[in-house]
Residue frames relative to the residue before (quaternion, step in Angstrom):
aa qw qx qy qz dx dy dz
X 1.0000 0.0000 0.0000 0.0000 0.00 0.00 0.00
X 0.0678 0.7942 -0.5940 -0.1089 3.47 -0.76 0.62
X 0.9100 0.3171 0.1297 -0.2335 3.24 -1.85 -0.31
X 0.9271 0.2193 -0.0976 0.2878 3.07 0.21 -0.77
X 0.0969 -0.8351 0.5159 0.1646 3.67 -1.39 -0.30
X 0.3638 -0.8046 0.4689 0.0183 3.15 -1.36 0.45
X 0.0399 -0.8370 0.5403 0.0769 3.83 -0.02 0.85
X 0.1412 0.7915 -0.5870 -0.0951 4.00 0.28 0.19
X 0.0720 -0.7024 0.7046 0.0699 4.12 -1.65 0.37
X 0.4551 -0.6658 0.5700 0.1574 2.64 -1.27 0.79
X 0.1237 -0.8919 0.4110 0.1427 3.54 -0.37 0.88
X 0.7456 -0.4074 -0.0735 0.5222 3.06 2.24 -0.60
X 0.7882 -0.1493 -0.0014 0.5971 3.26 -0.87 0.64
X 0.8394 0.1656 -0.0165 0.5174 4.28 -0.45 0.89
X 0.7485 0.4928 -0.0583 0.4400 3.57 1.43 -1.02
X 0.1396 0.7645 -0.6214 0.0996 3.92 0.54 1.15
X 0.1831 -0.5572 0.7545 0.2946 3.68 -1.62 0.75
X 0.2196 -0.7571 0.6085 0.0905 3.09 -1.55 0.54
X 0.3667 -0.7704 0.5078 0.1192 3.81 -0.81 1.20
X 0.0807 -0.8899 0.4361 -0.1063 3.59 -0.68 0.57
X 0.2195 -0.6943 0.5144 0.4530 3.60 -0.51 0.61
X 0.5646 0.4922 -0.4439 0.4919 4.49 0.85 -0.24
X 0.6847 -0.5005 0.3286 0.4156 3.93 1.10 -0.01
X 0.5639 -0.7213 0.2654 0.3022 2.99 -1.59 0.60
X 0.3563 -0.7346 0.5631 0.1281 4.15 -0.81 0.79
X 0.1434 -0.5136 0.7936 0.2932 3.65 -1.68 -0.05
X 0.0041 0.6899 -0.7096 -0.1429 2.61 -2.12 0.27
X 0.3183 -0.8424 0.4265 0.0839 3.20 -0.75 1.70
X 0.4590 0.6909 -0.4435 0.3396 4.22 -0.28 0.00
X 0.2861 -0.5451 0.7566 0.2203 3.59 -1.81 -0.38
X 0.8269 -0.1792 0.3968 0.3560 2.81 -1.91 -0.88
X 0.6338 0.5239 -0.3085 0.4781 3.50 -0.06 1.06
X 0.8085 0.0470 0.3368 0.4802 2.62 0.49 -2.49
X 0.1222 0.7568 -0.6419 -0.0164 3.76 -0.42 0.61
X 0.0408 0.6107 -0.7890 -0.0530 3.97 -1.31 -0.11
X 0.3818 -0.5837 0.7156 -0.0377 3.04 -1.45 1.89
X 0.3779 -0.6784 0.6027 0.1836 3.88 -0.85 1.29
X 0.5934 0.4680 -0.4643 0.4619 3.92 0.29 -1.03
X 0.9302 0.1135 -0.1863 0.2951 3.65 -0.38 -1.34
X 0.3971 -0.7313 0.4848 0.2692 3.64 1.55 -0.15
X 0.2799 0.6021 -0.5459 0.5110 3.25 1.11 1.53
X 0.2365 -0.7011 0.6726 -0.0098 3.61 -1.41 1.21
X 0.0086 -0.7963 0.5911 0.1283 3.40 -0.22 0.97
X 0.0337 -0.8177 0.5519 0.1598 4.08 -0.96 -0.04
X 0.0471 0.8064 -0.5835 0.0835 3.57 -0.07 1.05
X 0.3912 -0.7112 0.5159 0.2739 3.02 -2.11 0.20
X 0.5945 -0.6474 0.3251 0.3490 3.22 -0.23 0.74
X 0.7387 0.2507 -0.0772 0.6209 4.32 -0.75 0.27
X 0.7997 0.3417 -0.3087 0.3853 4.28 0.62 0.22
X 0.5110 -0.4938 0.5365 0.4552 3.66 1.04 -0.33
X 0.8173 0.4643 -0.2800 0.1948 3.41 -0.05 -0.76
X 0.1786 0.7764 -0.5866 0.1456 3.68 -0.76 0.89
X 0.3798 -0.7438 0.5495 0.0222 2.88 -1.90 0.39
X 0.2055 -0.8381 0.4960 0.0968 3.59 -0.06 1.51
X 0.1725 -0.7494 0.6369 0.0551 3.73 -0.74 0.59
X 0.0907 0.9163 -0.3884 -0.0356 4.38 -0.38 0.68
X 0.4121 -0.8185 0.3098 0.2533 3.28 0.05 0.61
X 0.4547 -0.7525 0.3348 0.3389 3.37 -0.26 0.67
X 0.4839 -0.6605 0.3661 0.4421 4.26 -0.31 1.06
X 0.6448 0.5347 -0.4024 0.3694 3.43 0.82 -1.47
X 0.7197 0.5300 -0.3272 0.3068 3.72 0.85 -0.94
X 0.5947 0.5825 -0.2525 0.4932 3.24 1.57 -1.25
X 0.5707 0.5677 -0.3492 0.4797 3.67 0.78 -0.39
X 0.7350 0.3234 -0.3487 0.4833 3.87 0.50 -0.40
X 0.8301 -0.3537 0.3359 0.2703 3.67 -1.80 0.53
X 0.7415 0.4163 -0.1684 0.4986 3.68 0.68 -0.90
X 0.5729 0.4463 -0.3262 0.6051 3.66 0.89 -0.74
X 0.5901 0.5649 -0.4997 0.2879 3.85 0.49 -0.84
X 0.6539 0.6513 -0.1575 0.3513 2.98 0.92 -1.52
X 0.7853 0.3734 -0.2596 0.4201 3.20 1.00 -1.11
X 0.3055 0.8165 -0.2884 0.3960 3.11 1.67 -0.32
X 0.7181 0.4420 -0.1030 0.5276 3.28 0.80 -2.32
X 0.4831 0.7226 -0.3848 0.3105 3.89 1.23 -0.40
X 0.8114 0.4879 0.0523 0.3176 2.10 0.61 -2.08
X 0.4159 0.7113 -0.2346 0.5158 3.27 1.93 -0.95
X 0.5953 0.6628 -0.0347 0.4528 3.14 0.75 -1.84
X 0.8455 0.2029 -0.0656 0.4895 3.51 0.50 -1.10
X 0.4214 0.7058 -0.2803 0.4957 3.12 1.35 0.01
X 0.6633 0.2781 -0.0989 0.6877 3.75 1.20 -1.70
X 0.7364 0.2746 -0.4383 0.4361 3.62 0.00 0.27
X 0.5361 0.5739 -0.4515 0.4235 3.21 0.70 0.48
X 0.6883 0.3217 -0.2888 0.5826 3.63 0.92 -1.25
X 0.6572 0.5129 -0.4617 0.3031 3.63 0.48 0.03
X 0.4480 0.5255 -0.4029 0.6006 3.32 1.56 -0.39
X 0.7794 0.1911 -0.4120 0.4317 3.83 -0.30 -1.21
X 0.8330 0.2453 -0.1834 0.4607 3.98 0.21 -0.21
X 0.0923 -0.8771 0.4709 0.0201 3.03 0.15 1.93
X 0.1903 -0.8200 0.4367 0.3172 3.96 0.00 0.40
């Protein structure tokens, strides 16, 4: 058995930094949708059932020049989303 902990803040509306003993991560999304920058996991859930779906990118891919990009898309689409569902 090992280990571990977690410190996570909210920084804003969709935007949580997250603390770690593997280091520290953003994680970008709302209610729906989150993507976690460190591991480049997409999670999609439904809200009020338990139930969700994790989608991960593979490191070796995330490591080359094209994936970056899609990465930054996806990043991208991620904040214009919670700014649409949480307009301030």
């Amino acid at each position: 058995m090992s280990w571990s902990w977690t410190k996570s803040s909210k920084v804003a509306p969709g935007v949580r930094i997250d603390l770690s003993k593997n280091g520290p991560s953003m994680s970008l999304g709302g209610n729906g949708v989150t993507y976690n920058t460190r591991t480049g996991r997409t999670t999609y859930s439904i809200r009020g059932t338990g139930l969700r779906y994790t989608t991960s990118s593979n490191k070796q891919n995330r490591a080359s020049s094209s994936t970056g990009s899609s990465s930054v898309a996806i990043v991208v689409l991620a904040i214009l989303c919670t700014v649409l569902m949480f307009p301030v």
